[in-house]
MARZATI-14915 format. One record per residue (C-alpha): residue in three letters; x, y, z; residue number from 1. Coordinates in pm, whole numbers. Last residue first. Layout:
N
PT  residuo       x       y       z  num
PT      ALA       X       Y       Z  NUM
...
//
This chain:
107
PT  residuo       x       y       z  num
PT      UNK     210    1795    1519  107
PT      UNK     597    1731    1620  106
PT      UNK     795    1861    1388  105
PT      UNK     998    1625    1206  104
PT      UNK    1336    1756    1061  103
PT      UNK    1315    1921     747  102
PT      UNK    1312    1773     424  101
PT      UNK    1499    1821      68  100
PT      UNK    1294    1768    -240   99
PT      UNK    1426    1434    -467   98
PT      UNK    1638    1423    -761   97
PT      UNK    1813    1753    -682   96
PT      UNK    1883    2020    -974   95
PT      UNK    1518    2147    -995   94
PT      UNK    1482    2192    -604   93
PT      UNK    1164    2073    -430   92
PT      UNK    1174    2182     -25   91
PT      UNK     922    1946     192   90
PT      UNK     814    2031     527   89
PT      UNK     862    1749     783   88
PT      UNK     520    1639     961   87
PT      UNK     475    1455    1336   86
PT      UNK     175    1237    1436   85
PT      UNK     295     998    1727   84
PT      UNK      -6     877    1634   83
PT      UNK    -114     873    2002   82
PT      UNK       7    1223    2019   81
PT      UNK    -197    1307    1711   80
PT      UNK    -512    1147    1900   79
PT      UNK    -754     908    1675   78
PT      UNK   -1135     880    1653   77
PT      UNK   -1121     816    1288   76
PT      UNK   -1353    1125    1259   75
PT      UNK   -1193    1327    1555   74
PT      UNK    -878    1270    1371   73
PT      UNK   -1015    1382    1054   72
PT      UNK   -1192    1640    1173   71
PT      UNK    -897    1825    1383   70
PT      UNK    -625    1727    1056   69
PT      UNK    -919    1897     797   68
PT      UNK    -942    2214    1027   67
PT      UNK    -599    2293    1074   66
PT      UNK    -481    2190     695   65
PT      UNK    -764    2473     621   64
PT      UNK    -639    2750     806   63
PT      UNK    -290    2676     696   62
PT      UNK    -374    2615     328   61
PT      UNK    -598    2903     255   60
PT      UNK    -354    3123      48   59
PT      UNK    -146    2812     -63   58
PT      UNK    -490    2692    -231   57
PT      UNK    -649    2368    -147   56
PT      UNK    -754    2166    -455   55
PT      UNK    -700    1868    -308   54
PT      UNK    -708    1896      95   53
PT      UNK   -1006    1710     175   52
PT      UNK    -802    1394     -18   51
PT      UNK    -484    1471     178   50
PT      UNK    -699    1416     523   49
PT      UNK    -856    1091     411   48
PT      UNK    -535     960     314   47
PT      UNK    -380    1098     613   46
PT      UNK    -694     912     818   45
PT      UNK    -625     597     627   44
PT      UNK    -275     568     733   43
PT      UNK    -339     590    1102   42
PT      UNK    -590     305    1060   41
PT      UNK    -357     125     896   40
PT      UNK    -125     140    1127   39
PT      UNK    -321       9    1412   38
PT      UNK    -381    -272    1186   37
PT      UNK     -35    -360    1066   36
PT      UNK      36    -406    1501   35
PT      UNK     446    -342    1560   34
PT      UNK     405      13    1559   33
PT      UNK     652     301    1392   32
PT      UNK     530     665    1463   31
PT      UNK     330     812    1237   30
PT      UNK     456    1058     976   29
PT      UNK     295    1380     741   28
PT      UNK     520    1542     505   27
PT      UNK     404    1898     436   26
PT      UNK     461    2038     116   25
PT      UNK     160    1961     -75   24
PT      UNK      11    1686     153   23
PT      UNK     220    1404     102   22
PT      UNK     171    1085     333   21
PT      UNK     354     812     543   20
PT      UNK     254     540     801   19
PT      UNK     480     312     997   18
PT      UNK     527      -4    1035   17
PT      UNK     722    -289    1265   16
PT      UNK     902    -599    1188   15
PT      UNK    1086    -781    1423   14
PT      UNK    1285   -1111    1324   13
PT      UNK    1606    -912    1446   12
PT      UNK    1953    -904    1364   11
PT      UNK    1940    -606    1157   10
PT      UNK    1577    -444    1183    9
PT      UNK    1335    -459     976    8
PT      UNK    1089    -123     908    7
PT      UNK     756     -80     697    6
PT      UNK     621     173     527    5
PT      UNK     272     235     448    4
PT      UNK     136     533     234    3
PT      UNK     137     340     -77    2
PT      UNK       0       0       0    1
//
């Protein structure tokens, strides 16, 4: 699924996800869990979030991206700090093959 990322680690049968989405230039991130379900769940309320953003213009963006994240999460009855919600903002550059991020914030 795009969205979902999952983690290994060296020496270690553990495998644990995480859930990632674009919303213009804002990065949204869970924190890592070992449970698939709980992370879907946090993955489809970014989904649902960057779809009631489309067409959301830079003028109106903040006010908006406020609203959408407080519905959302009320919605899929989810707490950013139980997320572990965070967001990077994301720099494009023509002469780099991928945009430059900022440390998380956390949301």
């Amino acid at each position: 699924l795009h969205g979902l990322v999952v983690h290994s680690r060296l020496k270690s049968a553990e495998v644990r996800y995480s859930a990632e989405v674009n919303i213009d230039r804002l990065r949204l991130l869970t924190k890592e869990h070992h449970c698939l379900e709980v992370v879907q769940a946090f993955r489809s309320a970014l989904v649902d979030m960057k779809k009631r953003m489309e067409g959301v213009g830079q003028s109106a963006f903040e006010a908006r991206f406020r609203e959408v994240l407080a519905a959302c999460l009320a919605e899929h009855q989810l707490q950013p700090r139980a997320m572990g919600l965070r967001f990077c903002v994301l720099l494009g550059s023509l002469w780099l093959p991928r945009p430059l991020a900022t440390p998380p914030f956390l949301a």
